[in-house]
C-alpha positions in Angstrom: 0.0 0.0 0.0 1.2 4.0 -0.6 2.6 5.3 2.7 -0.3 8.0 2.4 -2.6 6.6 5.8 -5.4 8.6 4.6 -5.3 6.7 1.0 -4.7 3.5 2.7 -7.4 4.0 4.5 -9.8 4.9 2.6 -9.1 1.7 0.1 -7.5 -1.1 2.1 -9.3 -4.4 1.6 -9.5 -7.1 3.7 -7.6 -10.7 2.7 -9.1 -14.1 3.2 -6.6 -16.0 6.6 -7.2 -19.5 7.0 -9.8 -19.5 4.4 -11.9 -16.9 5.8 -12.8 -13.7 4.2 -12.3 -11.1 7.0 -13.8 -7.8 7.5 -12.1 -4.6 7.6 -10.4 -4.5 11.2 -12.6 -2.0 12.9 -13.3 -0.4 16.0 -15.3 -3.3 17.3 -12.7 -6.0 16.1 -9.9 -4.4 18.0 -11.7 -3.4 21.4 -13.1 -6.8 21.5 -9.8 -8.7 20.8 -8.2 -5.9 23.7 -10.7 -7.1 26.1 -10.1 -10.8 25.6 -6.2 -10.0 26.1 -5.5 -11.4 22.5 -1.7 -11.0 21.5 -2.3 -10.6 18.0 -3.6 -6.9 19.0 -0.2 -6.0 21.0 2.3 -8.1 20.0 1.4 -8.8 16.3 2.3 -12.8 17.1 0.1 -15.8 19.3 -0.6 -19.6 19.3 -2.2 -21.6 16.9 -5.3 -21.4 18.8 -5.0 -17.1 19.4 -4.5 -16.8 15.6 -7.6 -19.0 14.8 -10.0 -16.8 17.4 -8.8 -13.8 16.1 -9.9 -14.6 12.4 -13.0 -15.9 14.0 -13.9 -12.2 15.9 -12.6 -10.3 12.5 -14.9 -12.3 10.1 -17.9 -10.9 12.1 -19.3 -7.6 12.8 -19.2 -6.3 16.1 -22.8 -7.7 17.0 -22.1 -10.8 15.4 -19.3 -11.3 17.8 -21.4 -10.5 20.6 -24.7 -13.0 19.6 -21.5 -15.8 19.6 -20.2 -14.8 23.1 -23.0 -14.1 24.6 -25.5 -16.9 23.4 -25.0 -18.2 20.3 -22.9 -20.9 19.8 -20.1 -22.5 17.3 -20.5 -25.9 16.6 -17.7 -27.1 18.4 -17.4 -30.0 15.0 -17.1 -27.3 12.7 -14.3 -25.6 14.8 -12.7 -28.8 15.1 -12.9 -30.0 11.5 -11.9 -26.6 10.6 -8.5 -26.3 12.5 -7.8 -30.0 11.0 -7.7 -28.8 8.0 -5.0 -26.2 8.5 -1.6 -28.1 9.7 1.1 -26.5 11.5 3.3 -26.5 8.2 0.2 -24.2 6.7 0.1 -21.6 9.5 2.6 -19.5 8.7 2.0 -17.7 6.0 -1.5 -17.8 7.0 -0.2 -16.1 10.1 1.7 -13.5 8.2 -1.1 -12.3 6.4 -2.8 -11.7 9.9 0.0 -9.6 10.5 0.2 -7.9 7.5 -3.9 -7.2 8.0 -3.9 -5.7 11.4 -1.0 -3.1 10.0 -2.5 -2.4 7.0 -5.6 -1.3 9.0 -3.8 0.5 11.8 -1.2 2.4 9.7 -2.3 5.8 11.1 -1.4 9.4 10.7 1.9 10.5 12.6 1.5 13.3 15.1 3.5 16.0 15.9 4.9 15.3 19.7 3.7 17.9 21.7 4.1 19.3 25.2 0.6 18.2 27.0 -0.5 18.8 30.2 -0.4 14.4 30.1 -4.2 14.4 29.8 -5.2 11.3 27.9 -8.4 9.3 27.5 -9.8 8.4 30.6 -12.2 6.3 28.2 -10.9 3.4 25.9 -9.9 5.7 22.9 -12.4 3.6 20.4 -14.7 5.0 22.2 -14.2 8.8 21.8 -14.0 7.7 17.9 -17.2 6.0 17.8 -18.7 9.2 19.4 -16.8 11.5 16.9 -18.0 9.2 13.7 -21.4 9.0 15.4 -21.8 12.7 16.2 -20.1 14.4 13.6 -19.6 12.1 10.4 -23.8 11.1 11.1 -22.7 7.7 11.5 -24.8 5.0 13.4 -23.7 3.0 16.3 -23.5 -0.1 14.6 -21.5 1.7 11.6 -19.0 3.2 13.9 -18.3 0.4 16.0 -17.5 -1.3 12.2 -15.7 1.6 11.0 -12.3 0.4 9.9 -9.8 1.6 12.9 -7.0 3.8 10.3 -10.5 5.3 8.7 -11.9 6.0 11.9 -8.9 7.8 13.1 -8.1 9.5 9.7 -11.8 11.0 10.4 -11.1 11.8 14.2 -7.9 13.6 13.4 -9.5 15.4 10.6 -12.6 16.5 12.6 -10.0 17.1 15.3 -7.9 19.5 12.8 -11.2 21.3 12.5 -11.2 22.1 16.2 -7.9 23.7 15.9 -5.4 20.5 16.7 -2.1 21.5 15.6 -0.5 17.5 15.8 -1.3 16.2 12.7 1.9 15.9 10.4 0.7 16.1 6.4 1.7 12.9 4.1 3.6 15.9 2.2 5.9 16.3 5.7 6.3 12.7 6.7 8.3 12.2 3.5 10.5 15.0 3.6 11.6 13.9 7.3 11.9 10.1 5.6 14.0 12.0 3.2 16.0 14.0 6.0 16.5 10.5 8.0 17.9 9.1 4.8 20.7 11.9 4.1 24.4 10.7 5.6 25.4 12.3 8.4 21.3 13.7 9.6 20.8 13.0 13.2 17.6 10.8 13.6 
């Protein structure tokens, strides 16, 4: 993909991993793999068995996911018959397009550092987007909590812009420090 975040996000597509077409990796995909501490989310690496229930939650939307947690059910013989037919020797690459997935849609704008008062989110940051989509881009809940995470935060930081945030560093200025960082003797 171009290193411009706000073209990638606007056109990434999601890849079929273990024979599954996924969604785009939203809002609802990453809060809900958060809360169930997978290390796909953090690490970008897991077991056999993380990898397989993290291509479960992103093949569904966010209420999808939560009818199957909380009282639908998977029939465990599909589950099983399915992980048979993915041996070890298959997993990798399977595994690497995970990977490559979860950074095509988290590749976000850069931000200017700035000297804040240390104030963060109190609130799980998805949250605040899913208001900000909701609120400002007319979005519904459902929709937000879909929204592709790079697109939802390519629409926070540009609402944000509008409220007179200063952080945001342009695709235009990104390359000409890649440039800088690449000249001999530049201090990184």
């Amino acid at each position: 993909m171009p290193s411009n975040p706000f073209f990638q996000a606007a056109y990434c597509q999601p890849p079929r991993v273990l024979g599954v077409q996924l969604r785009p990796f939203s809002l609802g995909h990453l809060l809900l793999l958060e809360g169930l501490g997978n290390p796909f989310v953090a690490w970008g690496t897991g077991s056999r068995a993380e990898l397989f229930a993290a291509v479960l939650v992103c093949s569904r939307t966010m209420a999808e996911n939560g009818r199957v947690l909380f009282g639908g059910r998977l029939p465990l013989w599909r589950l099983v018959w399915w992980a048979l037919r993915w041996p070890e020797r298959r997993i990798g690459p399977e595994r690497d397009a995970f990977v490559r997935y979860l950074a095509d849609y988290t590749a976000t704008p850069e931000h200017w550092e700035s000297e804040s008062d240390g104030k963060g989110f109190r609130a799980p940051w998805q949250y605040h987007f899913v208001l900000v989509l909701c609120r400002e881009f007319g979005m519904g809940w459902a929709e937000a909590w879909n929204a592709p995470v790079a697109l939802a935060r390519c629409c926070y930081d540009t609402w944000a812009e509008t409220q007179g945030d200063k952080s945001l560093i342009s695709p235009e200025e990104q390359d000409g420090i890649r440039f800088l960082n690449s000249q001999p003797g530049v201090e990184q």
